[in-house]
N, C-alpha and C positions, 0 to 999 in steps of 0.2 A: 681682425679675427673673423675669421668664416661662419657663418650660423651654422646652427646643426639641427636639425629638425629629426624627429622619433613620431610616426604617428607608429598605432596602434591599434591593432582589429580582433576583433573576438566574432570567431565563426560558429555558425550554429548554438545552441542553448546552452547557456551557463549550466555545470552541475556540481555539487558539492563533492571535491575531492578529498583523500586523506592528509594530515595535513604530512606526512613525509613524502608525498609526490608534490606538494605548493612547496617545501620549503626545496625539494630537487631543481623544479621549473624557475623558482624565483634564484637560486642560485646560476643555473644555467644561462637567466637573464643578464642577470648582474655579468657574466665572463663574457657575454655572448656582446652586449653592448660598450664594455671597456675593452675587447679586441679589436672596434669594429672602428671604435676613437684613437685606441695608442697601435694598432699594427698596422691598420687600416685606412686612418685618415679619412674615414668615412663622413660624408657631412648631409646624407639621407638614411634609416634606417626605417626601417618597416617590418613592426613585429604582428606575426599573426599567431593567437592561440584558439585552438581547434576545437569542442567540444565533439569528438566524434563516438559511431557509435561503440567501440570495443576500443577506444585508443584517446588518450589526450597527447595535441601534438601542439610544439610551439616551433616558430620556423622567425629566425633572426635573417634578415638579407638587407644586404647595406650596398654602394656603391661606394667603397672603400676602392684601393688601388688593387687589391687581388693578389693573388699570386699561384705561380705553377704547382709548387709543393707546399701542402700543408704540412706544417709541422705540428705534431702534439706535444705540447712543451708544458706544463705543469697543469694550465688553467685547461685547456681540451681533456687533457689526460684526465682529472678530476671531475669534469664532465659527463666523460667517459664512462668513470666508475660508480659515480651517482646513478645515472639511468639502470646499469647495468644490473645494480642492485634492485633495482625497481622492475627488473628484466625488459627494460625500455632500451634506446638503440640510440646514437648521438651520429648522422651523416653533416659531412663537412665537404661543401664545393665551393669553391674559389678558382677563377681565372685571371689571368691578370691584367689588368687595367679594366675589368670588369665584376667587380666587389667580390663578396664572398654573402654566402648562404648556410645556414645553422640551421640543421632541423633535430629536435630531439623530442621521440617520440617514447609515450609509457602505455602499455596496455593497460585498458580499466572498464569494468564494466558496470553501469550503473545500476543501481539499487541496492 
């Protein structure tokens, strides 16, 4: 069995979010890292979440196998619909034999 390694980066200064955008992000983790194992076969992932200044962004990119057409099939789709509500945005690039990239981003601003 192959290793799989997940590191993990936190950019710019932590800030205290709501907790319906942690619990959006932490769901979006959870899909973003069991796509990246069962569609992707990914056995490097590297998650970056962003403290920026009008936007929290998290970005999943793995060196899974990729593929030409994303499909939105239940777990994207849900994604999708979480950010959406939080009027945040879910982009999805993937090539193939060249992983795929998860970025889903929520506007926020702090104080």
């Amino acid at each position: 069995m192959k290793k799989k390694n997940v590191t993990f980066k936190i950019v710019d200064e932590e800030y205290v979010l709501q907790h319906s955008i942690r619990m959006t992000l932490l769901r979006c983790l959870q899909e973003g890292l069991t796509n990246a194992k069962r569609h992707g076969h990914a056995t490097e992932v590297i998650v970056t979440l962003s403290f920026l200044e009008h936007e929290v962004e998290l970005v999943i990119h793995d060196n899974g196998t990729g593929t030409d057409q994303v499909e939105y099939g239940f777990g994207l789709s849900s994604m999708k619909e979480r950010l959406a509500a939080l009027n945040g945005e879910l982009q999805v690039d993937s090539n193939k034999k060249q992983g795929t990239m998860v970025k889903c981003q929520i506007p926020f601003r702090r104080g």
